[in-house]
N, C-alpha and C positions, 0 to 999 in steps of 0.2 A: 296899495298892497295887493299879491296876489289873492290874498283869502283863503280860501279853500277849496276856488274852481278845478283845478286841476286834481284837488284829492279827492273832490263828489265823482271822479270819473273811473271810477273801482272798473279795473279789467278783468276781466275773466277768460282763463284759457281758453283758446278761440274764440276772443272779445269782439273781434273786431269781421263781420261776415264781407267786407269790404277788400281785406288783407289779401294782395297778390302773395301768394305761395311760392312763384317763380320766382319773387324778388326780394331784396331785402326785409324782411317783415318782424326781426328779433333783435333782443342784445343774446347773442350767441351764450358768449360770456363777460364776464370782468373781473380782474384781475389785480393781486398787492402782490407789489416786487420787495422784497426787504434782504437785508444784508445778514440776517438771522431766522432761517426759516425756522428755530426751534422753537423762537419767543412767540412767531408767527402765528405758528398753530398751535400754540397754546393759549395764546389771546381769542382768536377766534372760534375753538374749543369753550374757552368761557363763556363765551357770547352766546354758548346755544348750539354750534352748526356743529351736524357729524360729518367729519372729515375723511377721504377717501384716501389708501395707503400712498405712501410714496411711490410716483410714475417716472418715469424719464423721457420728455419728450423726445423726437427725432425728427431730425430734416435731411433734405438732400444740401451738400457741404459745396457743392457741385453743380451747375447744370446738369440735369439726366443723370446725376448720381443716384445712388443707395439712400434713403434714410440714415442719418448717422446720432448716435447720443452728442449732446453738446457739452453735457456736466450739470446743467441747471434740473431742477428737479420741481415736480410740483403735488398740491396735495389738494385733492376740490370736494365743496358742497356742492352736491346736485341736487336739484330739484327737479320740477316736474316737465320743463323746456329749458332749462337753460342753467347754470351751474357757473361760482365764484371760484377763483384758483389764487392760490395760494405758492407766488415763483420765489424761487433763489436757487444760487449755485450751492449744488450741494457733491461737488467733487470740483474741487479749485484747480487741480493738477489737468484733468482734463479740460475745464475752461482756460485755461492757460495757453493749451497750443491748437485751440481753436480763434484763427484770426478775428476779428471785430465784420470785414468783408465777409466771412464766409458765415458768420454765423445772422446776418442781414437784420431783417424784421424783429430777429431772436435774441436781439442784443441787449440786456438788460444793463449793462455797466451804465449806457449814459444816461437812463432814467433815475439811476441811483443816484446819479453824480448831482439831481437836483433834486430830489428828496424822496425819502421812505415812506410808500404808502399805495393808494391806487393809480395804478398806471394804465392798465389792459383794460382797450374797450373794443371789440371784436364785436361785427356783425353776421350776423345768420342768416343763411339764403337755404330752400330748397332747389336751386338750380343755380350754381357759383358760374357757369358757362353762358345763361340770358343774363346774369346780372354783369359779368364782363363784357357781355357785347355790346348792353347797354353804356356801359361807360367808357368805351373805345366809341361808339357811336356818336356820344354827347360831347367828346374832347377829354373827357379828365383821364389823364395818366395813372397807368396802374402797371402792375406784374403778368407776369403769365401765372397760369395757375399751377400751383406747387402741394405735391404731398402731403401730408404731417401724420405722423402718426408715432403710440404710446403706450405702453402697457398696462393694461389694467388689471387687477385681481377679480374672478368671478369663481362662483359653486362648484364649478369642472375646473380651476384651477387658471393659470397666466394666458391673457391672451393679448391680440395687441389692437387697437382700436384705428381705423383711418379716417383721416379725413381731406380735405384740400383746402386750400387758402389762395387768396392773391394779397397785396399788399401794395401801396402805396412809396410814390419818390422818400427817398430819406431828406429829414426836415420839413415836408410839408405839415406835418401832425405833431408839434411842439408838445402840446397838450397830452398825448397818451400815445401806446403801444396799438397801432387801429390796422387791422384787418378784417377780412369779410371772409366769413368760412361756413363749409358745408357739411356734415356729417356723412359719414360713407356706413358706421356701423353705430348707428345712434342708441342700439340695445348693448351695447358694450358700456355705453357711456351714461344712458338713464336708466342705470339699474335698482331698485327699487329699494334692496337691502341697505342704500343710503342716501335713501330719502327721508328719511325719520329724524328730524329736529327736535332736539331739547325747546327749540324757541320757538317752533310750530311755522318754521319758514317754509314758503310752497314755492316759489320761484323770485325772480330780481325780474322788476316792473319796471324800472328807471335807473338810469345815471344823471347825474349831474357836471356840468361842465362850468366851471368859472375862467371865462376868459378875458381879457382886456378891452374888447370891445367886440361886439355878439353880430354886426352884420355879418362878417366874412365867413365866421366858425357858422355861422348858420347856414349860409348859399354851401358852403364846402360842404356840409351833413346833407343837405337837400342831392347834391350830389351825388353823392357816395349811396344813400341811400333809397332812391327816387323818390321818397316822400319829402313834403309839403310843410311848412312850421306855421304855428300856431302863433300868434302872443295874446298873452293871457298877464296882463299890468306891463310891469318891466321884465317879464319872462319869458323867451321863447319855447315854445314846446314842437316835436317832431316824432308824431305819434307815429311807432313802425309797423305797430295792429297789435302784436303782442307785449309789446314795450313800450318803453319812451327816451327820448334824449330831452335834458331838461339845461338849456344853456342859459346862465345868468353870467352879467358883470359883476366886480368885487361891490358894487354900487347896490345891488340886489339882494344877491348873495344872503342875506340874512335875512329876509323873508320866507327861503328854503331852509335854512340851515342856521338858525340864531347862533351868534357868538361865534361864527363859522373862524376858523386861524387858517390865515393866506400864507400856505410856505413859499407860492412863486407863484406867477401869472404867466400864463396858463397853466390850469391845473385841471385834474378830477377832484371834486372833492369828496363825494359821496356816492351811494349807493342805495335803490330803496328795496325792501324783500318783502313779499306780500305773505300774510301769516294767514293760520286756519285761523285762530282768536287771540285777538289782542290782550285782550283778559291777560288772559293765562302767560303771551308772552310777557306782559308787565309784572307778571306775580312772579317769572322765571328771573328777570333783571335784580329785582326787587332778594331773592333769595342768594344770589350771587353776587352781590353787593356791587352791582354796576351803576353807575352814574346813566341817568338819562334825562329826558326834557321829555315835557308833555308840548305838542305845537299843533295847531288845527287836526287834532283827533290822531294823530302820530306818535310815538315813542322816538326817537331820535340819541344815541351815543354817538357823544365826542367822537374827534378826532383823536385825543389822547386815552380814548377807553380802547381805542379801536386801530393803534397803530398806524395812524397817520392816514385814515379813512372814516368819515362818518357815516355812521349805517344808519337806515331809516327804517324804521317796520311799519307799517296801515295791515289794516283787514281788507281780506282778497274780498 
């Protein structure tokens, strides 16, 4: 069994005095794709998180193009470093005559085509230019670095938020939607007016990965993100200094996640978000009539409380 090693190791914003800065060292973000974003954020409205207006992402459609809207639309929890989003298309006519090529890493049609739930597992780097050098250096194939940028609502009214990305071969990352991205206007994007959780969430400490068999997904995440994996029983862990990636087989899997439902291999299955107090987040479930699990000092909702993602909450 894994126990509870991995959950006695409570991080703390700037946990880890070790963490290259320069390099991968976050989950940027993560992310549920669904084919109804209304039920979406209403689900996760339940759950607690206060959710930020509808954005519209943008990319270049183009080499050395413009930013352009794709149609998809998203709605995010932020917290204190790092923030859950909330995708779908939410103008179909416009998704429609944006080609599958052109809309690249942004594609969410074939994530859907294997099930509704979490998809997006993005890394964060304070220097997205050392961390492609490094992996142009070590052999792994990646993008050149690309724009993105969104509109957010602030006190002085619409502004638009950037950032850059690179991204990976298409098909090497079965399992999720994975890019490495940097923040260009990080005060746009952790604004404070919506950090305030009904469920007392402070940030997303881990993801979890159930894959078919955890060598490869493992040396790939070492990878991607020059950090080192742990194992801790049948678990491996890949601690980013702020984060974690938590990769189990379907073999494991319910050590992390009891009763965990395997809609396909590979998957994300889950999510974990560090709360101010558990207490109070369990008395908020509790008043909201959500279903949860108590598991080595954790609260835990389904996948079916939670639209085809299991969330986890601990004390920061």
């Amino acid at each position: 069994m894994i126990k509870n090693k991995i959950y006695n190791k409570r991080k703390k914003f700037i946990m880890n005095t070790n963490v290259n800065l320069k390099d991968v060292n976050i989950l940027h973000h993560v992310g549920l794709v669904s084919s109804n974003m209304s039920a979406l954020t209403e689900c996760y409205e339940r759950l607690g998180f206060t959710l930020s207006p509808l954005s519209m992402p943008m990319v270049p459609l183009t080499p050395g193009g413009e930013p352009e809207t794709l149609g998809a639309g998203n709605r995010c929890a932020i917290f204190q470093n790092n923030y859950l989003e909330l995708l779908g298309v939410v103008d179909k006519e416009r998704w429609s005559k944006i080609t599958k090529a052109q809309r690249g890493p942004y594609d969410i049609d074939t994530p859907l085509s294997r099930y509704e739930g979490l998809h997006v597992m993005h890394f964060g780097t304070d220097d997205i230019e050392a961390t492609r050098e490094r992996l142009v250096k070590q052999g792994t194939p990646c993008s050149e670095i690309t724009p993105f940028q969104r509109n957010v609502d602030t006190p002085e009214g619409e502004r638009i938020m950037h950032a850059k990305s690179l991204h990976f071969s298409y098909g090497v990352n079965p399992e999720a939607l994975i890019q490495i991205a940097q923040h260009l206007t990080p005060e746009l994007v952790f604004q404070q007016s919506y950090m305030h959780h009904p469920n007392g969430a402070k940030r997303i400490t881990e993801i979890v990965v159930c894959v078919d068999e955890s060598i490869s997904y493992v040396d790939k995440y070492i990878a991607y993100t020059g950090h080192e994996s742990k194992k801790i029983g049948n678990i491996d862990v890949i601690d980013l200094g702020f984060s974690r990636i938590i990769v189990s087989t379907p073999q494991s899997i319910n050590e992390i996640i009891p009763d965990c439902k395997l809609p396909i291999i590979p998957f994300l299955a889950g999510f974990t978000v560090a709360v101010s107090d558990l207490y109070s987040t369990q008395k908020f479930l509790i008043a909201n009539h959500i279903s949860y699990l108590e598991h080595y000092g954790r609260l835990i909702v389904s996948s079916t409380e939670a639209c085809g993602c299991t969330v986890i909450f601990e004390n920061e």
